[in-house]
N, CA, C and O atoms as a GROMACS GRO file, in nm:
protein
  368
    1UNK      N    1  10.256   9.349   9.062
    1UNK     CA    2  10.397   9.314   9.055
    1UNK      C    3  10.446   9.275   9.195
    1UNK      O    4  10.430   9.341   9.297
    2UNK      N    5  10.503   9.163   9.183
    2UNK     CA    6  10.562   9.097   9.310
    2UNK      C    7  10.689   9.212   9.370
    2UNK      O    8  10.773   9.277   9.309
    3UNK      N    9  10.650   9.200   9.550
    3UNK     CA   10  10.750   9.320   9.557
    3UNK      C   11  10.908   9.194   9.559
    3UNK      O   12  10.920   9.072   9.563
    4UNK      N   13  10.997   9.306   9.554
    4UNK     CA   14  11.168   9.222   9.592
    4UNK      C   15  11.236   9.243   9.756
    4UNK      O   16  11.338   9.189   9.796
    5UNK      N   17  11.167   9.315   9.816
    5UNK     CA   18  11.180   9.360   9.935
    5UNK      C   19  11.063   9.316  10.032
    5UNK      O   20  10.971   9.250   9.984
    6UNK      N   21  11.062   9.346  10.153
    6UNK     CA   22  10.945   9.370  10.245
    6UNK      C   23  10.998   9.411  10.384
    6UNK      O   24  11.107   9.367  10.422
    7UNK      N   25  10.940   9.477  10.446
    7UNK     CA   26  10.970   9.551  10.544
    7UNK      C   27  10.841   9.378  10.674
    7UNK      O   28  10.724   9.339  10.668
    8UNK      N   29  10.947   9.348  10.748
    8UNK     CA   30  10.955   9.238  10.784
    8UNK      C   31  10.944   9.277  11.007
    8UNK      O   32  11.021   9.332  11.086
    9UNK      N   33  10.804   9.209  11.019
    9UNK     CA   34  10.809   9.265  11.175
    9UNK      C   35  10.825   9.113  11.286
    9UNK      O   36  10.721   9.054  11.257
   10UNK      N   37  10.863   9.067  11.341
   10UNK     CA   38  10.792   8.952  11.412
   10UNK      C   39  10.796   9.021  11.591
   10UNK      O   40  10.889   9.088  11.635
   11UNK      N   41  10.693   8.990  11.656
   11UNK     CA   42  10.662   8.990  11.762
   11UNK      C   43  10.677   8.883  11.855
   11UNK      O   44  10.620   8.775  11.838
   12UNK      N   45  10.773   8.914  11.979
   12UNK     CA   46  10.766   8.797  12.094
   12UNK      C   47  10.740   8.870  12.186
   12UNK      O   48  10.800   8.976  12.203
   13UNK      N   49  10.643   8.829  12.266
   13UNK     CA   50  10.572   8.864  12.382
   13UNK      C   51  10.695   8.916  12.509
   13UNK      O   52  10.690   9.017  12.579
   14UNK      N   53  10.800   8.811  12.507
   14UNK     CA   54  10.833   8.789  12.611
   14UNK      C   55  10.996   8.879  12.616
   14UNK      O   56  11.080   8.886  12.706
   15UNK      N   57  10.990   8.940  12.479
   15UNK     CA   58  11.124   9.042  12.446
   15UNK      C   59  11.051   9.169  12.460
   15UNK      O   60  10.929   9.184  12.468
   16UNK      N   61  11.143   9.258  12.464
   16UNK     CA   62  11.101   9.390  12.510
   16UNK      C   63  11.064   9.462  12.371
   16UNK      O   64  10.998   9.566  12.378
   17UNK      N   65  11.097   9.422  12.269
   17UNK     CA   66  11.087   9.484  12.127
   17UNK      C   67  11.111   9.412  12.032
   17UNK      O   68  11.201   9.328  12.030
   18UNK      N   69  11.010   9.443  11.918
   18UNK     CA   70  10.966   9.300  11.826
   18UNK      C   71  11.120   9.324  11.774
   18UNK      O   72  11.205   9.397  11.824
   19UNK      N   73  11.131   9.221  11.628
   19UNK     CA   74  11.281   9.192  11.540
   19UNK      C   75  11.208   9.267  11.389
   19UNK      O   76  11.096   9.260  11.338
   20UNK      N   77  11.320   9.330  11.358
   20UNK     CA   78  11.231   9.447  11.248
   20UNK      C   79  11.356   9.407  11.154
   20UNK      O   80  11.470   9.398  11.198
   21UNK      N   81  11.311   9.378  10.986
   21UNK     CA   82  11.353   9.405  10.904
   21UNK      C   83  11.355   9.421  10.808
   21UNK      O   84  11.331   9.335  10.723
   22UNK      N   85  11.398   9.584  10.775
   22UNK     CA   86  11.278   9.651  10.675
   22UNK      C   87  11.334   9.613  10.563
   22UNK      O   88  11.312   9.705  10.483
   23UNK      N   89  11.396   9.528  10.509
   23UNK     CA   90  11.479   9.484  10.371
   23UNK      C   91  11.502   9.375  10.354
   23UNK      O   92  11.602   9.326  10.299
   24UNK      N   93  11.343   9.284  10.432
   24UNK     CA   94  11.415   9.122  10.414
   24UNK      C   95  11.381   9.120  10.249
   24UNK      O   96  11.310   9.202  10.191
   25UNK      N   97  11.436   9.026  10.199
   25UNK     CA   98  11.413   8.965  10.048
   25UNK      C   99  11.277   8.871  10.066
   25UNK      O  100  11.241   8.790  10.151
   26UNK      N  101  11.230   8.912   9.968
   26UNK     CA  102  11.101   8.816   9.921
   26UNK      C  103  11.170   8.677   9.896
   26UNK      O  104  11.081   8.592   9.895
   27UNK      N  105  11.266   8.632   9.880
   27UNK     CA  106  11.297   8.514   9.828
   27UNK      C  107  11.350   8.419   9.974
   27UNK      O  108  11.368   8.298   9.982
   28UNK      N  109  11.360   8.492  10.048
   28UNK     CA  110  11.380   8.391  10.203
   28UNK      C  111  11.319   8.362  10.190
   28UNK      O  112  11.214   8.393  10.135
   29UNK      N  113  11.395   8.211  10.285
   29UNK     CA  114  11.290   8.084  10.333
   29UNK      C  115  11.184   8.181  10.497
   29UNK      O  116  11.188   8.298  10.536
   30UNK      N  117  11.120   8.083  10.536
   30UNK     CA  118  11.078   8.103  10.664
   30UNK      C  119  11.149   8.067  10.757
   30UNK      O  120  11.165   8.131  10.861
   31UNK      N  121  11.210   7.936  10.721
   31UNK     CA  122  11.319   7.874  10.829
   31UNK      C  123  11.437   7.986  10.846
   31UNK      O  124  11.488   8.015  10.955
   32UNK      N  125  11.476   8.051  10.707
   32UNK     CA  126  11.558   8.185  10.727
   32UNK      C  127  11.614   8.256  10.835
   32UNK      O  128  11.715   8.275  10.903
   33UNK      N  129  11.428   8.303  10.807
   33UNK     CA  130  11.418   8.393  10.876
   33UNK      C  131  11.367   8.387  11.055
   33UNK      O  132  11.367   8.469  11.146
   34UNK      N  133  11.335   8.271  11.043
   34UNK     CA  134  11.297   8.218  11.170
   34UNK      C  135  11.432   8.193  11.246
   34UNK      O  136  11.434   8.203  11.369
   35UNK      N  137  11.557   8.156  11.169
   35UNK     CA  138  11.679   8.131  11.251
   35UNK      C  139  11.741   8.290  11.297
   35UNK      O  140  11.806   8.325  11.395
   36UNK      N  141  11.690   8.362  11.178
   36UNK     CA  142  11.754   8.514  11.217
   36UNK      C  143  11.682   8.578  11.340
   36UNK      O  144  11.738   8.666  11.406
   37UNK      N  145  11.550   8.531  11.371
   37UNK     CA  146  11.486   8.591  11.447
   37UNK      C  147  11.514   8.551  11.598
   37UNK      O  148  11.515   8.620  11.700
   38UNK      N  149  11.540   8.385  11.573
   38UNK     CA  150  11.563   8.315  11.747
   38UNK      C  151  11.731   8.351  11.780
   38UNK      O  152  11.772   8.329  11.894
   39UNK      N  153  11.810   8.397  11.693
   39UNK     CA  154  11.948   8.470  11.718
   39UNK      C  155  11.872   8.611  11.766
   39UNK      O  156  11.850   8.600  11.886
   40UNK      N  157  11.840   8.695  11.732
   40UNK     CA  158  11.785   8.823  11.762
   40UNK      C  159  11.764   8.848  11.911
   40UNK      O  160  11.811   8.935  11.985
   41UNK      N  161  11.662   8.723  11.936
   41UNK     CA  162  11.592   8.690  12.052
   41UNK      C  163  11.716   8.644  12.121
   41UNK      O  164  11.728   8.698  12.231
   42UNK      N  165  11.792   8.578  12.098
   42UNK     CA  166  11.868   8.473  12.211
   42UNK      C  167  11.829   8.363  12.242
   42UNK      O  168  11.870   8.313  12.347
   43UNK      N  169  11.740   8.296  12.160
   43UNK     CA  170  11.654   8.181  12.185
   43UNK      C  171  11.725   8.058  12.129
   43UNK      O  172  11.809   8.037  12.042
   44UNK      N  173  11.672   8.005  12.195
   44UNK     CA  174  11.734   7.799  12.130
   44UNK      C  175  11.623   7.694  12.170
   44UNK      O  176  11.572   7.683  12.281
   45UNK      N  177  11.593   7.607  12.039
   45UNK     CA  178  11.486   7.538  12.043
   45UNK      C  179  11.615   7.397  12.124
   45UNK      O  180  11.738   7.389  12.127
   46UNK      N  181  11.512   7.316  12.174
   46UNK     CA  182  11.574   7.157  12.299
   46UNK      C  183  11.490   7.174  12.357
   46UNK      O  184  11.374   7.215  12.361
   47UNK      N  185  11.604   7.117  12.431
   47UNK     CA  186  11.555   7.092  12.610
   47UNK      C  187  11.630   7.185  12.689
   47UNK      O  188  11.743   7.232  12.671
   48UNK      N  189  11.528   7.205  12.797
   48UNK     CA  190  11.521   7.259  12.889
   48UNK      C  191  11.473   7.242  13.010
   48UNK      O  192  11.356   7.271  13.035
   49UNK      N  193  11.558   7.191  13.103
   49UNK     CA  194  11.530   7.183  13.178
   49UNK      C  195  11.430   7.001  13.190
   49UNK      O  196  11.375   6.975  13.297
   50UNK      N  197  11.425   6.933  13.113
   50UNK     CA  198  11.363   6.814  13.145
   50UNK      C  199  11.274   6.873  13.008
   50UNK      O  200  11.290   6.793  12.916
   51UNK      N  201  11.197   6.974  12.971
   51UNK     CA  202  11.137   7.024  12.883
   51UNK      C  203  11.148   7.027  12.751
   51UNK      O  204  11.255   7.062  12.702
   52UNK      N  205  11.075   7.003  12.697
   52UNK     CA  206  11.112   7.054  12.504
   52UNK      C  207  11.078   7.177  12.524
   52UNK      O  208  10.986   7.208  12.600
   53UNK      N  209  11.163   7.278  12.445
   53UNK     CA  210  11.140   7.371  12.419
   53UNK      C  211  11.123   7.460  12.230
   53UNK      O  212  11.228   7.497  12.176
   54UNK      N  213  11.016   7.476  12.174
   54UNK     CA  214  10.985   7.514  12.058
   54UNK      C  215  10.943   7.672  12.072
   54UNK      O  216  10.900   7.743  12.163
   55UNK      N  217  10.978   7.690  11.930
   55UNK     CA  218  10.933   7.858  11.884
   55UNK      C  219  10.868   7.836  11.760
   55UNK      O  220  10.921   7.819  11.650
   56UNK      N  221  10.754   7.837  11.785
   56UNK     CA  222  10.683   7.857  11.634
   56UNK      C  223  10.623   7.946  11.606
   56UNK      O  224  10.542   7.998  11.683
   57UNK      N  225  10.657   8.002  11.440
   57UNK     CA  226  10.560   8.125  11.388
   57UNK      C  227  10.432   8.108  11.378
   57UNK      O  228  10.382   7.997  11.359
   58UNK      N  229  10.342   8.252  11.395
   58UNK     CA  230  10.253   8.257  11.345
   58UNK      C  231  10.228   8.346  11.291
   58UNK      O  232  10.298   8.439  11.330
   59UNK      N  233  10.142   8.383  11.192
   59UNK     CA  234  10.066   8.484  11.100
   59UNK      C  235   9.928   8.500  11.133
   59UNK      O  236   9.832   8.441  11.084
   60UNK      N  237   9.931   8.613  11.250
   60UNK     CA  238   9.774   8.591  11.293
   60UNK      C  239   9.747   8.443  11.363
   60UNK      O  240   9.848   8.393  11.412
   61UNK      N  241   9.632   8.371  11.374
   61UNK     CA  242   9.621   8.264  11.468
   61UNK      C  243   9.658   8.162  11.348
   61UNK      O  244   9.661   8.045  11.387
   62UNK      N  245   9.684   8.177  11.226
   62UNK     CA  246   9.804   8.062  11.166
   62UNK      C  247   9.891   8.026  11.235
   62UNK      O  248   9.917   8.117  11.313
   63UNK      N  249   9.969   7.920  11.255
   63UNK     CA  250  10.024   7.834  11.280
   63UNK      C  251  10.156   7.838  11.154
   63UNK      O  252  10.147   7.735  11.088
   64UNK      N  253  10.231   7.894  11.122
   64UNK     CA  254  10.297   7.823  10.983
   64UNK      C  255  10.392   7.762  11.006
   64UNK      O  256  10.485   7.797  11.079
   65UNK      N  257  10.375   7.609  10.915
   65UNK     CA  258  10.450   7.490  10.968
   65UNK      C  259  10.555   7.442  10.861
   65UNK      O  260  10.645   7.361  10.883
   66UNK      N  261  10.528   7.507  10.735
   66UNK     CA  262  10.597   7.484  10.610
   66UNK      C  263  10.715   7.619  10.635
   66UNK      O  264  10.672   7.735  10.630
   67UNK      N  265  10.841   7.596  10.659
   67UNK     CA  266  10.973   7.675  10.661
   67UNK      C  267  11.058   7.698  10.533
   67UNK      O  268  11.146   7.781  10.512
   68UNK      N  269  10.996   7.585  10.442
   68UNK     CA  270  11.046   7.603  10.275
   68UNK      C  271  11.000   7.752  10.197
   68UNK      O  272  11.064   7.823  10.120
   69UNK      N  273  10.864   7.766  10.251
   69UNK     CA  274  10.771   7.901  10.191
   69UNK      C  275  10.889   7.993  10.200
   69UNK      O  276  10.996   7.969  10.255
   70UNK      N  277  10.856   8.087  10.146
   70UNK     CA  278  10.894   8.196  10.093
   70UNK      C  279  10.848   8.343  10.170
   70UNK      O  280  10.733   8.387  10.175
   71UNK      N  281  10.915   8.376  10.201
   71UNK     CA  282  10.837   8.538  10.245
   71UNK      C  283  10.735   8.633  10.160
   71UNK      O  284  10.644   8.710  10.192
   72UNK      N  285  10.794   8.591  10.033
   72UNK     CA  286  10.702   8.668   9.960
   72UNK      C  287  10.548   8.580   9.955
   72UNK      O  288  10.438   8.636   9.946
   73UNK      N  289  10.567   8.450   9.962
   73UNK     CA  290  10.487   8.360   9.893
   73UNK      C  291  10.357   8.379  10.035
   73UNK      O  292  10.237   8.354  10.022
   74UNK      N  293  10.430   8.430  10.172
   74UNK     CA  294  10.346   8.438  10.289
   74UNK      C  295  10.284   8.607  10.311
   74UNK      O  296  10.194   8.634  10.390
   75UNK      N  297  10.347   8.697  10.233
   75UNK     CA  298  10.342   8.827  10.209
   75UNK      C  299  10.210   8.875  10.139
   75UNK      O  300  10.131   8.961  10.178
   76UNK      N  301  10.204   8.784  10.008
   76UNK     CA  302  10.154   8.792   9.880
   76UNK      C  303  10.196   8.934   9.808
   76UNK      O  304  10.311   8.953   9.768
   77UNK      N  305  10.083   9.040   9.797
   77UNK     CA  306  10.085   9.144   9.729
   77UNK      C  307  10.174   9.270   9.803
   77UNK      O  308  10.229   9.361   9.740
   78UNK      N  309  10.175   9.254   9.952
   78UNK     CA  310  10.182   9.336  10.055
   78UNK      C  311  10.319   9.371  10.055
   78UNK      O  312  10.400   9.298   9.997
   79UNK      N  313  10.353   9.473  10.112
   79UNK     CA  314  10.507   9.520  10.131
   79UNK      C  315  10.512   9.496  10.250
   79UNK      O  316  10.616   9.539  10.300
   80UNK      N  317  10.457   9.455  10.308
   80UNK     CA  318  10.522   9.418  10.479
   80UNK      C  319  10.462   9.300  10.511
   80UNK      O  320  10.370   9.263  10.438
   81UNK      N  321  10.500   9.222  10.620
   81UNK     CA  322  10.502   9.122  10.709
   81UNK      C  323  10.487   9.085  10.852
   81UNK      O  324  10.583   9.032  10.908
   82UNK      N  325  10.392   9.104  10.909
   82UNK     CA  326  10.388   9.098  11.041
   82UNK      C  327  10.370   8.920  11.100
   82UNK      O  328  10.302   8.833  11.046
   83UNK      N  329  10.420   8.913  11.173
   83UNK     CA  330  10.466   8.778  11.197
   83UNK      C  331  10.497   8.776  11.350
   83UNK      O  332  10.586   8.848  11.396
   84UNK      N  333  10.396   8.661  11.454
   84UNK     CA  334  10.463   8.648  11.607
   84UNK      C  335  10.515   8.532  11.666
   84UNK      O  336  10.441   8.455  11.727
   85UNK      N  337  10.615   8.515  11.656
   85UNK     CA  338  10.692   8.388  11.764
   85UNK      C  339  10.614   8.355  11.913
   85UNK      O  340  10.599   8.443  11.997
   86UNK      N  341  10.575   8.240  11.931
   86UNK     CA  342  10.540   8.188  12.036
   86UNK      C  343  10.638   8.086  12.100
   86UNK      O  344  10.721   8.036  12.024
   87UNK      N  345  10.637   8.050  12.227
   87UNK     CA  346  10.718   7.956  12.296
   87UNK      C  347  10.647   7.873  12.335
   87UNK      O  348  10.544   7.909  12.393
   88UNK      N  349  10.681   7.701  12.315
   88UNK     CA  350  10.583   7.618  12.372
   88UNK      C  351  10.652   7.576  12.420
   88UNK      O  352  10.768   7.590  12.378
   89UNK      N  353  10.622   7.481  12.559
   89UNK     CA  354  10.717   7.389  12.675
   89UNK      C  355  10.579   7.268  12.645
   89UNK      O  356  10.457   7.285  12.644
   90UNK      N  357  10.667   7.143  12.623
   90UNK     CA  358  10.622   7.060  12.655
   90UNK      C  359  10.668   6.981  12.777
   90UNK      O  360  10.780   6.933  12.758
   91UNK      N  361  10.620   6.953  12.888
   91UNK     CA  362  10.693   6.904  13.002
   91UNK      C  363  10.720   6.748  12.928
   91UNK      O  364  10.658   6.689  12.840
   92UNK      N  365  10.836   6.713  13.006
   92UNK     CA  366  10.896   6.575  12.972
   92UNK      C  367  10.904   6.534  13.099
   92UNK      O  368  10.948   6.423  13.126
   0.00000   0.00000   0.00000
């Protein structure tokens, strides 16, 4: 049985303490939750500085590039979610 909940972790290296939430809905997007997370952080994807600046998830050394998915659909059976934000600079 698909859970309706999940206890929801993402990790950024560069914050002092991951973004925890133990009651996201299985039915969020990724983009969701990815906007709830770069508010958390204080983060903003642009420019910077002459720079692009991106935050992309990963799941383990996944890459996930589809933001339509679903939490549950990236979850599967599991009641939790561990998930880490990375920062990329592309110099411009």
């Amino acid at each position: 049985m698909a859970k309706t909940t999940l206890n929801v972790t993402v990790v950024y290296p560069a914050a002092g303490r991951p973004f925890h939430d133990h009651d996201a809905s299985a039915t969020e997007t990724l983009l969701s939750l990815w906007n709830r997370v770069l508010s958390a952080f204080g983060l903003k994807e642009g420019e910077e500085n002459g720079n692009q600046v991106t935050y992309p998830l990963f799941k383990g050394k996944d890459r996930l590039t589809d933001m339509s998915v679903t939490l549950g659909a990236i979850a599967g059976n599991a009641g939790a979610l561990s998930l880490q934000l990375s920062q990329q600079i592309v110099q411009g």
